[in-house]
N, C-alpha and C positions, 0 to 999 in steps of 0.2 A: 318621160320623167314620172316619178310616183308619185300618187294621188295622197298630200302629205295630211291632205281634210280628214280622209279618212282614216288617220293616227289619231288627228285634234277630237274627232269622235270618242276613240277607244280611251284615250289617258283622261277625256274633259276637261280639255283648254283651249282654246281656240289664241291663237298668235296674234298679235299685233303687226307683225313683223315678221312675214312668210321665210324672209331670207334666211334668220335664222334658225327658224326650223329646220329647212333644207341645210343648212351648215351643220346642223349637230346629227346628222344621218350620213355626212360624206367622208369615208375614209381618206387615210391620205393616199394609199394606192387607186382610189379611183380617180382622183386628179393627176396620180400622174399618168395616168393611159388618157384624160380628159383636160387637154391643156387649155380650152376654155374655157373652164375651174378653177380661180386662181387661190381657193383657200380648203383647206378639212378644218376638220374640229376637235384639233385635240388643243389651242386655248380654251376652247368650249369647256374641254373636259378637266384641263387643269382650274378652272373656275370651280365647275360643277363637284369635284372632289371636296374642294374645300366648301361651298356651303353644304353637301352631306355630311360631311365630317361633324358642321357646327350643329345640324338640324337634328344629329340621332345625339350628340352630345349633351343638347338644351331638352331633349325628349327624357331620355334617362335621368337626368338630372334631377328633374320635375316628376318623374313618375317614381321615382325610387329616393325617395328622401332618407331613406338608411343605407342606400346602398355602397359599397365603398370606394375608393376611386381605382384600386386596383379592378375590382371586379365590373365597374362600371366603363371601365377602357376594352378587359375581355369583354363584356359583351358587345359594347360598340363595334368589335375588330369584327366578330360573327355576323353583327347586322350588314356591314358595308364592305365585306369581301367579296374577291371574283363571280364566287360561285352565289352569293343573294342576291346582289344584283343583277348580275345576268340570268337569274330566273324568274327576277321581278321583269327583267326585260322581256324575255320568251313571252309570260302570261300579258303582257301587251301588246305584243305582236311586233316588235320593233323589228325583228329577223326579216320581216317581210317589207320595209322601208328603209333599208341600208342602202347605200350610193356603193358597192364595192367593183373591183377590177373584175376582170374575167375569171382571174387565179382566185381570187381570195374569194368569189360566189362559191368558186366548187367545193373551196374546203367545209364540213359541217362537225370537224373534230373539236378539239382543245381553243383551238386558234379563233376561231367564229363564237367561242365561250367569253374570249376575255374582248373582244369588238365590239361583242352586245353591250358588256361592261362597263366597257368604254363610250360606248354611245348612251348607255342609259345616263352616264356622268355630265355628256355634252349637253344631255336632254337638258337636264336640271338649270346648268350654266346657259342654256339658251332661255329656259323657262326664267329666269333669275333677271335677265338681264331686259326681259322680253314685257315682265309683269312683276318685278319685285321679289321681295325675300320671302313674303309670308305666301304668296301662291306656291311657291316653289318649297314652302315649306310644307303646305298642306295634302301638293303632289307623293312628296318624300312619304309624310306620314300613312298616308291611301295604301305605298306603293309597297313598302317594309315595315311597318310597325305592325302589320294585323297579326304576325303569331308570336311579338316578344315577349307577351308573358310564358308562356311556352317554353321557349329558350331558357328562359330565366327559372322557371320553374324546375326543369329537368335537368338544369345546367349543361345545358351540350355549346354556352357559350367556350366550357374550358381548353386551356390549351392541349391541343393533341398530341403532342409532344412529349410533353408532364404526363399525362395518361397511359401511353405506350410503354413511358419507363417503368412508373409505378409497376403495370401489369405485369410486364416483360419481365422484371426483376423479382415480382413475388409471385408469377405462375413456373417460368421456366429459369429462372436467376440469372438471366442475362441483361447488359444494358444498350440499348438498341444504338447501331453506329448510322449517317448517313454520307454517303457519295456523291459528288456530281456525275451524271453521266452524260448532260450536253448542255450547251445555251446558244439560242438559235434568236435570228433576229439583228434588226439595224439596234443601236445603243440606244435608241431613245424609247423602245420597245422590245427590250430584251424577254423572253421565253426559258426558264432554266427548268431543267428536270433532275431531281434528284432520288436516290433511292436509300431504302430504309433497308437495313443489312443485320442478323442477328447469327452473330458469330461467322461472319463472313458471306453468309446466306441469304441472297434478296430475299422480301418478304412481298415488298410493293414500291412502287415508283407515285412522284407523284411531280407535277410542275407548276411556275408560279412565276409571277413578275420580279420576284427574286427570290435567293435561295433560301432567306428564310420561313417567304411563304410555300415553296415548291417543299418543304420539311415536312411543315405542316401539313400539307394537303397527302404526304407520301404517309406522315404518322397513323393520319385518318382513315386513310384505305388499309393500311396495318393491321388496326381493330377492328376496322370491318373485317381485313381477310383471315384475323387471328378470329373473328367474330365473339369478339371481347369487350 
């Protein structure tokens, strides 16, 4: 089993309650190759969502007293997306304390992107429940706040979508269409991929826990590949 001390090291928490730690690292595919595992951690993680939600919500709030509520929702969405979190997860090492099956170790693609995600969500909801709201706020803050002004600054909270058009329409005067092209996955963790199409012509594909975010992410790769 993993040595879960040496996480409580790298994040600087130390558990009360070893169980839960161990909970918030075990997918649900490794219990079910492990049927002496009777639980994963996605309550963990429906927990852990919503006090992130609250914790970048009361952050913004309090750091940007002019800020608007429009724009203070985009940036929330950037701070607490697949792709932050699960890179806030990598620089802690969580990749290397996952409970996963045999199938889902091999994968290191898309799919191992939004686990981390998901596990960094359980972390919190474990931390939460383990030591209260404000440790678990303080982890949050540590973990995703060090380059919001940054964001905020440069605006790359915006939506990428809105951007693509704008560009799209006033460099080449097109307006950019998207497609599904699959959704993979049991319903409770659905995977959609979608592509961004200018006059019938992929540009870039992109995927997300739904299709609104799989748009987003496909807009994004757009401007990068339009390098716009």
């Amino acid at each position: 089993m993993k040595e879960f001390n040496k996480f409580e090291d790298k994040a600087g928490v130390v558990f009360n309650d070893k169980s839960l730690l161990q909970l918030a690292f075990t997918h649900r595919s490794f219990v079910n190759e492990n049927r002496e595992f009777k639980a994963h951690n996605e309550r963990l993680e429906f927990l852990g969502d919503a006090v992130l939600e609250l914790v970048t919500t009361e952050y913004l709030f309090e750091r940007y007293p002019e800020m608007p509520e429009g724009e203070m929702t985009a940036v929330r969405a950037a701070l607490v997306n697949t792709q932050s979190i699960s890179s806030a997860a990598q620089r802690l090492g969580m990749n290397d304390f996952l409970l996963l099956s045999k199938g889902e170790e091999r994968d290191t693609g898309r799919a191992r992107q939004y686990i981390l995600a998901n596990t960094f969500e359980a972390f919190i909801g474990a931390l939460h429940l383990d030591q209260g709201y404000s440790t678990a706020q303080r982890f949050i803050s540590e973990s995703l706040f060090t380059n919001v002004d940054e964001i905020v600054k440069n605006k790359s909270w915006q939506d990428a979508k809105s951007r693509l058009q704008e560009e799209a329409q006033e460099r080449v005067s097109i307006t950019p269409s998207y497609t599904l092209i699959k959704q993979e996955g049991p319903d409770h963790n659905k995977v959609f991929t979608v592509a961004v199409l200018f006059d019938g012509v992929e540009i870039a594909q992109g995927s997300g826990k739904s299709k609104q975010e799989a748009e987003q992410v496909a807009a994004k790769s757009a401007l990068e590949a339009k390098n716009w």
